[in-house]
C-alpha atoms as one frame of an Amber mdcrd trajectory, in Angstrom:
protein
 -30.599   1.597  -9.425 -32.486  -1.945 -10.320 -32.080  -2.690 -13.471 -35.235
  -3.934 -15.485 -36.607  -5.323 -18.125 -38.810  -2.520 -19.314 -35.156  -0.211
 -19.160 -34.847  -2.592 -22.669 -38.482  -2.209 -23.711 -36.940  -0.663 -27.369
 -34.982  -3.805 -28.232 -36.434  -7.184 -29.704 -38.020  -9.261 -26.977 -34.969
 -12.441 -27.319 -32.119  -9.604 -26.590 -34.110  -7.968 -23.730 -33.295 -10.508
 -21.034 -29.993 -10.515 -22.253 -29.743  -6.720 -22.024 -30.863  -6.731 -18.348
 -28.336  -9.473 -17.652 -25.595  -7.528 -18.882 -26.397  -4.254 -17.375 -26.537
  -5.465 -13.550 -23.170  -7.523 -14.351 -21.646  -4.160 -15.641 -23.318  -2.435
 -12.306 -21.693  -5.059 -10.399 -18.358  -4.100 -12.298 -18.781  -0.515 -11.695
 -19.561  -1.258  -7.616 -16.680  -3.821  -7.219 -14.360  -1.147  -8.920 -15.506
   1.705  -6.771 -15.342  -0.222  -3.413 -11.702  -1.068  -4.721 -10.633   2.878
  -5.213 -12.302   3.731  -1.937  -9.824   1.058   0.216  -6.371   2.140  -2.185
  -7.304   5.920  -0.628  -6.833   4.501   2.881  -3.568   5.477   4.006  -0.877
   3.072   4.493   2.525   3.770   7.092   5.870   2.684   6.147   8.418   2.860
   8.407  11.837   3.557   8.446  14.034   2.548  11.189  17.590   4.210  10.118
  20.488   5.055  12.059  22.405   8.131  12.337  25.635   8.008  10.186  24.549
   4.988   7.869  25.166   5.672   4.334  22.873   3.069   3.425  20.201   4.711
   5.442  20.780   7.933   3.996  20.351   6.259   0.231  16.858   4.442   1.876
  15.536   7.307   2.782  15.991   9.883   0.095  14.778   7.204  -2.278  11.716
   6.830   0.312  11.566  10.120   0.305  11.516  10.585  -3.504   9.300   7.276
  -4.216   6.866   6.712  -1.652   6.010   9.891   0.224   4.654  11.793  -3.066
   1.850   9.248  -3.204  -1.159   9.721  -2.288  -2.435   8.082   1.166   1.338
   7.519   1.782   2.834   8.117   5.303   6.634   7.968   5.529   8.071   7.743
   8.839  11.527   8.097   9.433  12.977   6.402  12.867  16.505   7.009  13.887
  17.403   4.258  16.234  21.245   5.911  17.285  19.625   8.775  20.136  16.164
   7.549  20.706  15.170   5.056  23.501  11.647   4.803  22.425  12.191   4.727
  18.387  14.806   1.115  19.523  11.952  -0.293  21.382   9.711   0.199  18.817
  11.840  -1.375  16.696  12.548  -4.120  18.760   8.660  -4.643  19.322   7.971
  -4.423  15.470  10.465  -7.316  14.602   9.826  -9.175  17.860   5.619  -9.070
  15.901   7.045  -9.975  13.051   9.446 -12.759  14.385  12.434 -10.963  12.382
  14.599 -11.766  15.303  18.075  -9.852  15.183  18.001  -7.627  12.059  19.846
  -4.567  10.811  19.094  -0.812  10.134  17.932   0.539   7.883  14.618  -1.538
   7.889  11.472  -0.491   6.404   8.353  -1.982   7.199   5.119  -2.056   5.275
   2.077  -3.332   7.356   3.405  -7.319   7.619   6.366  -6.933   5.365   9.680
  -5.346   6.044  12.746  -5.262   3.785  16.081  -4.867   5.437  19.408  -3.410
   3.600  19.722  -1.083   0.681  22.154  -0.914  -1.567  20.984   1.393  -4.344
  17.680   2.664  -6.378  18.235   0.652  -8.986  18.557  -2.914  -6.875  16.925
  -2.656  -3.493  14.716   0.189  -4.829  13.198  -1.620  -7.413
């Protein structure tokens, strides 16, 4: 839609340009906001790298569980490190990308960011 002058042709000739300024900046708005909606649908992974027996992983996960999957565009996945080969190289690969060097389970990464530990909802959670 372009907005025009003659789209104000019913107020007082000093407020039209006005008008017609205001109307493409609130366009503008109305675009930038939309684009912005359209990228927070694309889905985003996080990653849990757990072990099998870990309390702490347990209490990471259920609150993953609880938190994070139930969003929309959310993609939890949960990777136990104790029986799998191929979930400990991934692992190792992720932190090796991330230069994390030698770090502990349970880790969750986020894109670039990964936070490693939890201790409960209320600290780590938050």
């Amino acid at each position: 839609m372009r907005v025009t002058n003659r789209m104000f042709a019913v107020l007082p000739p000093a407020r039209r340009a006005r008008a017609a300024r205001l109307a493409a900046v609130l366009l503008l708005a109305v675009v930038a906001l939309f684009a912005g909606v359209v990228r927070a649908q694309q889905a985003v992974s996080v990653y849990a790298f757990v072990s099998e027996g870990c309390p702490h992983c347990e209490k990471s996960v259920d609150f993953l569980r609880r938190e994070a999957a139930p969003l929309p565009g959310v993609q939890l996945h949960v990777l136990e490190l104790t029986r799998s080969a191929e979930n400990r190289n991934l692992f190792a690969a992720a932190m090796a990308r991330l230069g994390a060097g030698r770090v502990g389970v349970p880790t969750v990464l986020i894109g670039s960011h990964h936070v490693v530990g939890y201790y409960d909802d209320a600290t780590t959670g938050a």
